[in-house]
N, C-alpha and C positions, 0 to 999 in steps of 0.2 A: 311804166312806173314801178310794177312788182322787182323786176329786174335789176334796175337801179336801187330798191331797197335791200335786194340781196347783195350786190353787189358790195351797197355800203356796211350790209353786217359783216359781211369776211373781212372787209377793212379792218373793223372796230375788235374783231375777235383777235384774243391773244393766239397766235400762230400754237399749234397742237405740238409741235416736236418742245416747242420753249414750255409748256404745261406740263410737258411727262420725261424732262430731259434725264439723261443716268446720273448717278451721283460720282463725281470726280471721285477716284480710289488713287493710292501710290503703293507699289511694292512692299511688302516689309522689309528691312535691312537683312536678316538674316532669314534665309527660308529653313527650315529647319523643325520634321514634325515630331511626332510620339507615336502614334497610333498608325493602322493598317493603310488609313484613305489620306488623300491631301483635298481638302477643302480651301472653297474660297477665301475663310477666316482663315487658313493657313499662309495665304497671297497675301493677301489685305489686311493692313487694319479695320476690320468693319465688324460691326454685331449684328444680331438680329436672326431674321431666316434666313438670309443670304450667307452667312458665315458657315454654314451647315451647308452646302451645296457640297455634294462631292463632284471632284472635276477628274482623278484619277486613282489609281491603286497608289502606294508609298510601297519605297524600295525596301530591299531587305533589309531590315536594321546593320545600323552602321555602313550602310553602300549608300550610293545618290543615285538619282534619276532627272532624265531632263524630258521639259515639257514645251511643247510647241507655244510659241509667243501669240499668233493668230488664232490657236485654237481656244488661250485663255482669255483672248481679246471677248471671244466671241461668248465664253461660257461666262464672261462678266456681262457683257452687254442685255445677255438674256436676262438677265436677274437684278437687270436697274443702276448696274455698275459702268461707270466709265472709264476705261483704261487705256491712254494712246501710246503705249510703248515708248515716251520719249528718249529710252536710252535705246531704241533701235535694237533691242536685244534680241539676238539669233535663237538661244535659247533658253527657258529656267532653269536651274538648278535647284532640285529640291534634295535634302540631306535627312534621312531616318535616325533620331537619335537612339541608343542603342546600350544595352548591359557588357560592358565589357567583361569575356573568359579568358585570359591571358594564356600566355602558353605553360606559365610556371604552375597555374591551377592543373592544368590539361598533364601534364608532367607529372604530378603529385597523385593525379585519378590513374595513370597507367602503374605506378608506383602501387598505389594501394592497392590494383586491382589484383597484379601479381605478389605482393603480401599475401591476399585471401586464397592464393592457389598454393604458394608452399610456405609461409612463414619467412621468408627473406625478405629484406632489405635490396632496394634495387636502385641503381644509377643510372638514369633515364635523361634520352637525348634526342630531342625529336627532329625528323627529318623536314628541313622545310615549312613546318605548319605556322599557321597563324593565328594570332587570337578570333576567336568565335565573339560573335555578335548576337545579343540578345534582345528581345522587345525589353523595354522601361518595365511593362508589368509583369514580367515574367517573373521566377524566382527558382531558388535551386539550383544544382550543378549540372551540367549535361549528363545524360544517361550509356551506359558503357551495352551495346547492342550483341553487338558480335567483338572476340577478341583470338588473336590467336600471336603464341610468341616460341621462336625456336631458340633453347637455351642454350644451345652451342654457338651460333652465331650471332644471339642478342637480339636478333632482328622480330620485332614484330608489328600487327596492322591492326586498327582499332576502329569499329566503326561507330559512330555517337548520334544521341538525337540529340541537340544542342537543348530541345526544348518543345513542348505540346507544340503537333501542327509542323515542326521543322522538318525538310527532309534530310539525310540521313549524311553526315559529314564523317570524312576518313582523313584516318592520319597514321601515319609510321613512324618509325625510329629504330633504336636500338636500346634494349635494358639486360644491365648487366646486376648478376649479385652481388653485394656490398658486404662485409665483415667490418666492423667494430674492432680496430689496435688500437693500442696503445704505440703513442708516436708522440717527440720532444717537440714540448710548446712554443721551446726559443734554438738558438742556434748554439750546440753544444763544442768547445774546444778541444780540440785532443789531451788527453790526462784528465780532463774531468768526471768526477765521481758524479755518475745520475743521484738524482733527491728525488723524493716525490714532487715536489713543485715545479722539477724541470716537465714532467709529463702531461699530457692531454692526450683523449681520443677524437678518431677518426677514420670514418666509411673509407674505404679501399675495396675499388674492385677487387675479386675472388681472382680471376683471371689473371690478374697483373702481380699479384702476391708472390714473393717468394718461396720456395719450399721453408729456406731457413730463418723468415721472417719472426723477429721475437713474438708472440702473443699475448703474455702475461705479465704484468708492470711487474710481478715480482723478481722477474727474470731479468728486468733492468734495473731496478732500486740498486744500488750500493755498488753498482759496476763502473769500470772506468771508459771512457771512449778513445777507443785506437786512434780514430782519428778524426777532424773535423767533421760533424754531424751537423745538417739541415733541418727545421723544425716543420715536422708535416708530413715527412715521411716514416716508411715502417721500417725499424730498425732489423738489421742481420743481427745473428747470434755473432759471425765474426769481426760487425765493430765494436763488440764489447770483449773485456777483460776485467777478470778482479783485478782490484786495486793493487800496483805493484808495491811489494814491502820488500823485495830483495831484487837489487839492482845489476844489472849483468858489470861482470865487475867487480863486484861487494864480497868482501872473507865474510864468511858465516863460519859456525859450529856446523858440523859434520856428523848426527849420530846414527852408530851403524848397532843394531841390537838382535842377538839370536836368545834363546834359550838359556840362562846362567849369565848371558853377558851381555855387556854395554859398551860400545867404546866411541871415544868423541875424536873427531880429526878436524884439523882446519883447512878451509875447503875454498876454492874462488869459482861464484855465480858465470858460469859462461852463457846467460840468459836473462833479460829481466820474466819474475815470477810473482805471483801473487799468493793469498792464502789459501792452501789445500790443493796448489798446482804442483804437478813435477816436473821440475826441469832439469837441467844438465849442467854439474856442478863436478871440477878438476879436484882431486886430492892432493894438497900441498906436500904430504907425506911420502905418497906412492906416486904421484905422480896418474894417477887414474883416474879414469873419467867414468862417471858414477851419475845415477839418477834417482832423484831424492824429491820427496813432498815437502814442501813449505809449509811449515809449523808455527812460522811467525816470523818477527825480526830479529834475522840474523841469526836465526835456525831451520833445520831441514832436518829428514829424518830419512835414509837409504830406503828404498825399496827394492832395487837389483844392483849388481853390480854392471858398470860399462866395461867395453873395451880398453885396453890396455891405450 
């Protein structure tokens, strides 16, 4: 009789697995964390203590990491969660979200840091690197550790702490010194008189510079350009000329002046010239070839005589 009463309580008992069953979970759509650890609440939509469970480390910010599909099967199950992998997934992908350092920051830090060792201006160009990844809470710029740069060859190596706790990331390139010209803002025609409004400046490597490169807008203002001029680069001293006011060609006055005297000859430019240039002008009189400053239009003034 006892036997049969037992028998019929286990009937009557709700079955023990249906009393303590997991609770159905589904993936989130994006996995994707902030912090060091990935948590269940990082898997799951779920609150509570189970959400706090950590199940792994989280990848270096801005990298991924993948997790075994039965290991998180199992780390749910232990903690009241039900998870049957319907998508059959091989692996998770978890994603570290991250402070992006782009390379043009990283460029501007090797920039500054050789400012603070000679006061120049540098054209920095780095080899290969790639933007640096930060934790969300982090703040500030990476720190410049160890640096070393050879200024003949441009070349130098840079080692950073991206950030508290990070280990120590390198990066190379080349930085070259930079000067400040003066160089035309638009694209200048041949015969044109430079203005101040044709001009702008710009950084030009030292290196690249020519010896006879103009340096001083003054030295451009009111000159003419020899020849078609590009705007952005540093101008020669030989694409410029003053402005021609005597035309190779053109009779001018002729004056030839000593000590008590003066005399004026009529003379043919075998040159175009400009104001305060000498050029090479024939004597209609004699027949001689004579070289004379330009005094203006349609005068010159000898300074030696030419050959016959």
């Amino acid at each position: 009789m006892k036997t049969l009463l037992f028998a019929l309580a286990l009937v009557l008992l709700p079955p023990p697995q249906l009393a303590f069953a997991d609770d159905p979970v589904m993936l989130r759509d994006r996995l994707r964390v902030e912090g060091a650890v990935i948590t269940l609440g990082d898997l799951f939509a779920i609150e509570g203590e189970a959400a706090g469970i950590v199940v792994a480390r989280a990848p270096q910010p801005g990298r991924r990491t993948s997790l075994d599909p039965d290991y998180i099967r199992s780390q749910a199950r232990e903690h009241g969660l039900a998870w049957g992998n319907p998508n059959r997934l091989r692996r998770i992908t978890v994603e570290r979200a991250s402070r992006v350092i782009d390379t043009d920051i990283l460029a501007e830090m090797i920039a500054g840091e050789l400012y603070g060792r000679d006061g120049n201006e540098y054209d920095v160009a780095l080899s290969g690197a790639q933007a640096i990844h930060a934790p969300l809470d982090s703040a500030g710029l990476p720190e410049i550790v160890a640096f070393d740069h050879a200024a003949s060859s441009g070349v130098f190596q840079a080692e950073l702490i991206p950030y508290d706790g990070a280990d120590p990331v390198r990066i190379n390139g080349r930085a070259f010194a930079t000067i400040e010209v003066p160089v035309l803002g638009r694209a200048i025609p041949a015969g044109h008189v430079i203005e101040p409004a044709d001009l702008d400046w710009q950084a030009v490597r030292a290196d690249r510079l020519r010896n006879d490169a103009v340096m001083h807008p003054d030295q451009m203002i009111g000159q003419e350009a020899r020849r078609a001029l590009r705007p952005g680069e540093a101008v020669r001293a030989y694409d410029l000329q003053a402005p021609v006011i005597i035309a190779r060609g053109e009779i001018v006055s002729l004056v030839f002046t000593v000590p008590g005297l003066s005399l004026t000859a009529r003379a043919r430019a075998l040159e175009d010239a400009g104001a305060n240039e000498i050029a090479r002008f024939v004597n209609l009189q004699s027949n001689r070839t004579v070289d004379a400053m330009v005094e203006g239009p349609g005068r010159a003034r000898v300074v030696t005589a030419g050959p016959s």
